[in-house]
N, C-alpha and C positions, 0 to 999 in steps of 0.2 A: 192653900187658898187664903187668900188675904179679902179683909173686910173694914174698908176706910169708911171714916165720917168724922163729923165735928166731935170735939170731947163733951159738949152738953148731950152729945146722943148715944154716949157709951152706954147704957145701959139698954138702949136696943140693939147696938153690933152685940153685946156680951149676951144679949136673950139667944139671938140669931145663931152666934158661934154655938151656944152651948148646943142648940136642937142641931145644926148640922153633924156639931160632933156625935151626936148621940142617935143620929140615924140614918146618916148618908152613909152612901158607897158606889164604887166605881168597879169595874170589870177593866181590868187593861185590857186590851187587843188580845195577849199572849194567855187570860183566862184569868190571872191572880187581880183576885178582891183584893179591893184597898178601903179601910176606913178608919177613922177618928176617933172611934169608940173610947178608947182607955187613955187619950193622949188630951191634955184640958190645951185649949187656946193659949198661945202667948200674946198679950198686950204690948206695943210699944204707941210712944206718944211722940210728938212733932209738933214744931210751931211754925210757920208762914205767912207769907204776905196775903192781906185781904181782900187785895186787886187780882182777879183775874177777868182775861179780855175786856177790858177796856172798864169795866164795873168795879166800886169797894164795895163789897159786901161787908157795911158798920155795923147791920143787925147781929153778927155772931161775933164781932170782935172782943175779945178777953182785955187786948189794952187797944191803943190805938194803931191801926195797921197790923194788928197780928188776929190770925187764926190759929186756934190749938186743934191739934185732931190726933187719933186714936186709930189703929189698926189691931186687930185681932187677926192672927194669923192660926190656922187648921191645918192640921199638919196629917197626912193621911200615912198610913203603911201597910202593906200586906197581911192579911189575917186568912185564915180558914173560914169556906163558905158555911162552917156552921156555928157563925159568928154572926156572920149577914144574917143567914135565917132566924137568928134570936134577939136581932138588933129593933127594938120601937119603931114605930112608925113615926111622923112626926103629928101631931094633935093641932085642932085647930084654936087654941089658946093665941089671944093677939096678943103681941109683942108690948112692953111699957112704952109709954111713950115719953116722947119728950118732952123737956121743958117748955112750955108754950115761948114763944116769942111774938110779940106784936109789933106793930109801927112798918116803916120803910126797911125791906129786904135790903137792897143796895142803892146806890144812885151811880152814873153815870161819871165816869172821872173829869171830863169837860165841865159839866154841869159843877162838880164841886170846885175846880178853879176857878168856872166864872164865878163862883160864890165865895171867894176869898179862902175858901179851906187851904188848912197849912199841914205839912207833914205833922203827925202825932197828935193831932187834934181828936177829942174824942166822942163820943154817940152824940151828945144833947148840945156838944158846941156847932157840930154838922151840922143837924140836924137845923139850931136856931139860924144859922147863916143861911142855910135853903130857903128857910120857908122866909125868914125874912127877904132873900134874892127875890122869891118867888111871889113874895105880897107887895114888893117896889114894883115891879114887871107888872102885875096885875092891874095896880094904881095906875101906872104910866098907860095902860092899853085904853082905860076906864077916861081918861082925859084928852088919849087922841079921839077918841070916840066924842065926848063932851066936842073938841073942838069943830069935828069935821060937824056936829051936826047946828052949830052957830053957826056956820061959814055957809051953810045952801040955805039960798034963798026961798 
């Protein structure tokens, strides 16, 4: 069993794996338990692009355009059911959490080239080109308004 996520959130894949290994189990079809107990999680890491379906997700970016993320793999095998019977339950302990993040999740990949954004640009250079895009746009609505309402008599 595999358990992806951002690498800011490893330490709750790593809570996660740790209680499945430590208390799940499967019945095959054919009768033989399989569980985790005694086998610790393997960890591998990956890096990728920020953009998926049409959104950059800046808010988790590590540099500009990449995401890091982590997988914990569970690796289950055959044990004796009086393995299962002396195996924990799992407890209601909540998981660490993670690193707070604030601000804009993602924007919109349009919306960032109408806003001049260039490959490798990164959180607070977006971020200022947005809101600046987005306080000219605001001005510009603020002054058809002024106009139309000089123009009726």
């Amino acid at each position: 069993m595999e358990l992806e996520t951002l690498q800011r959130k490893q330490t709750q894949v790593d809570f996660i794996a740790a209680g499945i290994s430590a208390s799940w189990f499967f019945k095959r079809v054919d009768g033989v338990s399989m569980a985790a107990q005694s086998i610790k999680p393997t960890v591998t890491k990956w890096s990728g692009s920020s953009t998926w379906e049409g959104r950059r997700w800046i808010r988790d970016e590590v540099t500009p355009d990449i995401l890091d993320y982590v997988v914990a793999s569970v690796t289950f095998k055959p044990v004796d059911d009086q393995v299962i019977s002396s195996m924990p339950r799992m407890n209601d302990i909540c998981p660490p959490k993670a690193a707070p993040m604030s601000g804009i999740k993602s924007y919109d990949v349009r919306t960032l080239q109408e806003a001049g954004v260039k490959p490798g640009m990164g959180l607070v250079e977006i971020q200022g080109l947005v809101e600046n895009r987005a306080l000219v746009e605001w001005r510009n609505m603020q002054a058809r308004r002024s106009d139309r309402r000089r123009r009726v008599p």
